[in-house]
N, C-alpha and C positions, 0 to 999 in steps of 0.2 A: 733362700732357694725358691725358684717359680717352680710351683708345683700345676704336675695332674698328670692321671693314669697312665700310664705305659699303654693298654688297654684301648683305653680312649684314645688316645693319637692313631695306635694301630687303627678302627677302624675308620675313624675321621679320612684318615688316607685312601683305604679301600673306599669308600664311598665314594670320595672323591674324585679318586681313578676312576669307578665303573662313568659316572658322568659323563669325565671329560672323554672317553673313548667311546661315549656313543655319540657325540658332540664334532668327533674329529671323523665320524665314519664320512657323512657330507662333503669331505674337502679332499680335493685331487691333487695329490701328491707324493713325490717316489717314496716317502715314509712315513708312516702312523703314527701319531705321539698321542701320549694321554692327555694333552691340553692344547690351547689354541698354539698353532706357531704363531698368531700373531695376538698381540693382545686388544681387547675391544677395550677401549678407554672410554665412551661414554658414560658420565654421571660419575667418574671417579674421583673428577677436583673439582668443585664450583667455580664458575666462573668468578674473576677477582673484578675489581674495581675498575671501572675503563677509563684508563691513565696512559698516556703515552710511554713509552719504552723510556727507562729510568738506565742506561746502561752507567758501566764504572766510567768514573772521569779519565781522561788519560795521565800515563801516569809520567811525572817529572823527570828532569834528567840526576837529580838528585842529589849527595848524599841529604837521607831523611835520618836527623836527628833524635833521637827517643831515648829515654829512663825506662828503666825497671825496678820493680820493689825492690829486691833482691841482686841487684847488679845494673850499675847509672853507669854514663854516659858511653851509649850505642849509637850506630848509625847505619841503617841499611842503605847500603852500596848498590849504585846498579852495574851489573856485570853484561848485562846485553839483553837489547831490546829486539823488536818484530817476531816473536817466535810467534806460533798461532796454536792456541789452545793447548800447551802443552801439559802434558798428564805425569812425566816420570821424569828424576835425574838421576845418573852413575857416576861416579867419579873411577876415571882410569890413572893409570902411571902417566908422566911427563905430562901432566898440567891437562886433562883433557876432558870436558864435563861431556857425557852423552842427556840428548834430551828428546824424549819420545815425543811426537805431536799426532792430535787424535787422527788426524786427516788422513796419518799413514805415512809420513814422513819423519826421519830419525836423522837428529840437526847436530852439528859437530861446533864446542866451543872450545877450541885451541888457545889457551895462552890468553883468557879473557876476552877473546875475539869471535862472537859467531860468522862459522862462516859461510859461506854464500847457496852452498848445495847441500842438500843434504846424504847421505849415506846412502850408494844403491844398494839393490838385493833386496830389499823389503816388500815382499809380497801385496796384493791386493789387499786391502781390509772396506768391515762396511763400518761407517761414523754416521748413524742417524739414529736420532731420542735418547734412544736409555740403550743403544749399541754405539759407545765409546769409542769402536778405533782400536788405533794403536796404543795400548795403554803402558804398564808398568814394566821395569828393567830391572833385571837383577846380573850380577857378574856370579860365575861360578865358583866354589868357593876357594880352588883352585885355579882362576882365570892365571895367574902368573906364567902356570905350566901348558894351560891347556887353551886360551885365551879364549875361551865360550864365554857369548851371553844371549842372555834370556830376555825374552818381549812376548808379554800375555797382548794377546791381540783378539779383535772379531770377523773369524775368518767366515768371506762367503758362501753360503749354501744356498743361493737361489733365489725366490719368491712363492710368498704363498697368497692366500685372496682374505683381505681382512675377513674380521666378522663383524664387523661394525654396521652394516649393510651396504656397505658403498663395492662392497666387492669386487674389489681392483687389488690387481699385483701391488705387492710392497715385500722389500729386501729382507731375508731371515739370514741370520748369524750363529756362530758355534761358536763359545770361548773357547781359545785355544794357546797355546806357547810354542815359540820358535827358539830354535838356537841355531848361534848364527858365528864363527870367528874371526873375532876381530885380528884385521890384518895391519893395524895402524891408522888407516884411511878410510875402509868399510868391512863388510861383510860376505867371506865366504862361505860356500859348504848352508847355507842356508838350508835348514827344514824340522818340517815339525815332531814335534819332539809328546804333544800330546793335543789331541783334537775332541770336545766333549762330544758328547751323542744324545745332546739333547741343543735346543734352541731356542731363540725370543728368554735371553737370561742378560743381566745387567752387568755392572762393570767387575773389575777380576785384575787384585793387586797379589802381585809373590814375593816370596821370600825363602832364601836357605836359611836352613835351619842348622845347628851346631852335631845335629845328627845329619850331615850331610844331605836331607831331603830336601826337597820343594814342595815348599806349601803356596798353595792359587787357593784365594777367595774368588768366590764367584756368587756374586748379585742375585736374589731371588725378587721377581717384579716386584715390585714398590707399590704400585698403583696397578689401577685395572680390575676385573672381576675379581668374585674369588675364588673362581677355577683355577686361577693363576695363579695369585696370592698366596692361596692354598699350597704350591707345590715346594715353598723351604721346608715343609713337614712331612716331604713322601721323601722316604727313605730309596728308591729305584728312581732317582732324579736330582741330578745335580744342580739345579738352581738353588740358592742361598744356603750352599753349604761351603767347608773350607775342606779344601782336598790335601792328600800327601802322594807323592810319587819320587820316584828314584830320578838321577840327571836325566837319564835316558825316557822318561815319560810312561816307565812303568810300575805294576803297583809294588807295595813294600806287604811283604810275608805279615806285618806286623801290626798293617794298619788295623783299628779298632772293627771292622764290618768285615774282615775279608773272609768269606765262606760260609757266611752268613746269608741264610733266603731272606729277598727281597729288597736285599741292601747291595748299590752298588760299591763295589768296594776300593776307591777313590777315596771315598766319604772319611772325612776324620773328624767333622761336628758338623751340626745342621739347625738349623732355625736362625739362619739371618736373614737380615734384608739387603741392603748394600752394601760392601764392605769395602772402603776404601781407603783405611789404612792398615799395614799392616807389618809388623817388624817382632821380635825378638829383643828381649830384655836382656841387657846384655848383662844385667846383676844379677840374674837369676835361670836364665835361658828357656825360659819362658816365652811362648808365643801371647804374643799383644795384637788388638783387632779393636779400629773404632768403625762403627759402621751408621747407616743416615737412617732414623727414625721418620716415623710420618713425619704428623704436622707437632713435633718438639720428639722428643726423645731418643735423641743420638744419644750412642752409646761406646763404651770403651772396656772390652773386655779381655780376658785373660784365658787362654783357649784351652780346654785340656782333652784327651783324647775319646771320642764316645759322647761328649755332651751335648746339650740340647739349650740353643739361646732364647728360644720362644717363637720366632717370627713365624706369623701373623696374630699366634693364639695373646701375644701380653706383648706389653709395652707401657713404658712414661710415656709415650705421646698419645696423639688421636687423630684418629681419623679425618682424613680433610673435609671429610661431610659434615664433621663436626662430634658424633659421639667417639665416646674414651674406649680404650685396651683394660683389661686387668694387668695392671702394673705386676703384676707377680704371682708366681703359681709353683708350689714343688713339686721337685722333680726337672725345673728349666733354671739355667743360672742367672742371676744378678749379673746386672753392669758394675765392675766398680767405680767407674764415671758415667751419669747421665746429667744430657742438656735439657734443660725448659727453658726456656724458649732452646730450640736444634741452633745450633750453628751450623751445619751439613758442614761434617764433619770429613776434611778430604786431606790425607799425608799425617806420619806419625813417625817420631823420632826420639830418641832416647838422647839423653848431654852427656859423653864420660869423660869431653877434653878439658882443659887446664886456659884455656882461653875468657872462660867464664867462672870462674870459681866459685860466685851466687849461685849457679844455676846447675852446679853438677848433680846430679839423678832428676834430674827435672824433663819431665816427658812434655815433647812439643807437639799439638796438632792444628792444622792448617782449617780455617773455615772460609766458608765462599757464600755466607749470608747466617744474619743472626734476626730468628723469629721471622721468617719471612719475607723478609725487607733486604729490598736492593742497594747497594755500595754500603755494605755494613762485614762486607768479606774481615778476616784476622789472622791472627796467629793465636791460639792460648796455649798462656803458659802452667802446668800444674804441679804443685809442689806434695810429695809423697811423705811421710813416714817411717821408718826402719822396716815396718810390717808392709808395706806398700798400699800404706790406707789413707785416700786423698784430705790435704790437709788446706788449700787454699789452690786457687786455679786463679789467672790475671791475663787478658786479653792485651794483646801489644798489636802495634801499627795500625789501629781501627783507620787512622789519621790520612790514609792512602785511600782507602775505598775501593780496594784490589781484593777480589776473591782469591782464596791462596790454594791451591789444585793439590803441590806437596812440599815437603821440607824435609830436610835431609843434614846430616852433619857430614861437612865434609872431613879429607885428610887431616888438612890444617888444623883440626879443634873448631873452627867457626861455622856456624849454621847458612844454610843456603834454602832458597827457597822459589818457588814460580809462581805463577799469577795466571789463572785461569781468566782469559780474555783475550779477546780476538786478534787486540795487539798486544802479545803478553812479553813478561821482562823475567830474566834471571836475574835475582839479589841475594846477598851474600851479606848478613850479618857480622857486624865487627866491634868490638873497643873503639871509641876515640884514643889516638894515641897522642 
């Protein structure tokens, strides 16, 4: 267990509040926050190596051939090319992949075919830095009857003036969720369904849960001061914590803070950093969360209600300035998967179909760079235990040089998966037959 004082976080917070709200009295704008809306990134990553842009190779028309320990001869399939940066897939009835892209755009694959337009209805969203867009989809868990789905998106709230000194407008966002019914062809009845009240927070993956909720991660900055850093640990601020709410976008009587001073109550854990995978164990129903460590220490955790994952106070990784985290402290939970070297850790998947028989309980997560280093993107594979205590992990498809965004299992038993890049591909894992 990561430990340290109850006590001690309490005031770390308040401290940290009084700061950032004399910090924010200076800045003209229709609302107050305790921290910068925007965040000052000077001196937060050193400058790298000055090399020309190393971008992914393009990728073939395919099939790519590949073994696994545990289950030989694969071959990822390409299912359809041009998509542009895509963040999420769904699978619907009659053969129909939905696939989010950050831009704002929601692309329709019919019958292995993308096709040309995308989905109207889709509201504005902002896509710049560490504000992603249009991100994750989830179907309701009654879609059959009710045909709603769900897209965590970054809805615009305007401009505020950096603090970096350069003091110019630049675009603030609120993580937010839409639902929207699917009518076959697109989306009506569009609107939001939950909108946060805070801003300048990073990317934000959902999921239903077996208790009929929606669970949103939501990003607490990565990088930047540690005015900012600081706020996955204030409990009245929704950055890097993971939320619960009803379909309808309100709170549950049940969640762990609610009625509780000084705690919004959304809040069902807090101390992360970026969370960008995130699903339920379907052996155990269990909420699963891997989220991106600094410079190494992505992590893979197991979420339970009320707890504390550490971000910013501990971490395996370190700082990009170069000094270390306290890897652990009680009182804050353990990963039970952490990277050295990070693979930025993005899409997570559970196996339960009969297509792969090597591979059943084998948890799949998506990487889009290992230790820092460009066209090193993967898939890992990790093999559990009866106890769910990792017993061996195996990196597949390195051979591509595709950052992988997410991966998902579809209907069929076969895993599917996207390629975060500019001209990115839907591939679909299969047997050679």
């Amino acid at each position: 267990m990561r430990k340290i004082a109850a006590f001690a976080v309490c005031v770390f917070a308040f401290a940290g509040s009084l700061v950032l709200v004399a910090q924010q009295q200076s800045q003209s704008s229709p609302r107050q926050y305790p921290y910068p809306m925007v965040r000052d990134q000077r001196g937060a990553v050193p400058a790298g190596p000055r090399v020309e842009p190393w971008n992914s190779p393009p990728l073939g028309d395919g099939p790519f051939p590949f073994d696994s320990y545990e289950q030989r001869h694969l071959r990822a399939v390409v299912i359809a090319k041009g998509l542009s940066h895509p963040w999420s897939i769904a699978f619907l009835p009659d053969d129909v992949i939905l696939v989010t892209e950050r831009q704002g755009r929601l692309r329709v694959v019919r019958h292995g075919k993308l096709e040309p337009e995308p989905v109207s209805g889709i509201p504005a969203v902002t896509s710049i830095a560490t504000m992603a867009g249009l991100m994750d989809i989830a179907l309701h868990p009654n879609f059959a009857q009710n045909h709603w789905i769900y897209i965590s998106y970054h809805k615009p709230m305007g401009t505020a003036k950096t603090t970096d000194g350069t003091n110019r407008d630049y675009p603030v966002a609120s993580n937010s969720i839409l639902r929207g019914t699917w009518d076959g062809k697109g989306l009506t009845d569009v609107r939001d369904v939950f909108v946060a009240d805070d801003v300048d927070m990073e990317a934000s993956r959902i999921a239903f849960g077996p208790d009929g909720m929606l669970y949103m991660g939501i990003g607490g900055p990565g990088t930047g001061s540690k005015i900012s850093m600081d706020r996955a640990q204030h409990t009245n601020d929704l950055a890097g914590k993971i939320l619960r709410m009803k379909d309808d976008g309100s709170v549950p009587t049940d969640n762990p803070f609610v009625g509780k001073l000084g705690y919004k109550p959304y809040i069902f854990s807090i101390g992360h950093r970026v969370e960008l995978g995130l699903a339920f164990n379907p052996y155990t129903n269990e909420l699963w969360e891997t989220e991106n460590g600094p410079n190494g220490g992505d992590e893979m955790n197991i979420i339970r209600a009320g707890r504390n994952y550490g971000w910013p106070i501990v971490s395996y990784g370190r700082d990009y300035n170069g000094p270390r985290f306290s890897p652990t402290l009680l009182g804050m939970e353990d990963p039970i998967v952490y990277w050295v070297p990070s693979i930025a850790t993005s899409g997570l998947a559970f196996y339960t179909g009969d297509r792969f028989p090597g591979w059943k309980r084998n948890v799949f997560v998506g990487g889009m760079r290992e230790g820092e280093i460009a066209r090193s993107g993967q898939i890992q594979r990790i093999v559990f235990n009866e106890k769910w205590e990792e017993m061996r992990r195996e990196p597949l498809l390195r051979e591509l040089h595709q950052r992988v965004r997410d991966i998902r299992q579809g209907p069929d038993g076969l895993l599917y998966f996207i390629t975060e890049e500019d001209q990115a591909a839907l591939l679909r894992i299969e047997p050679v037959q």
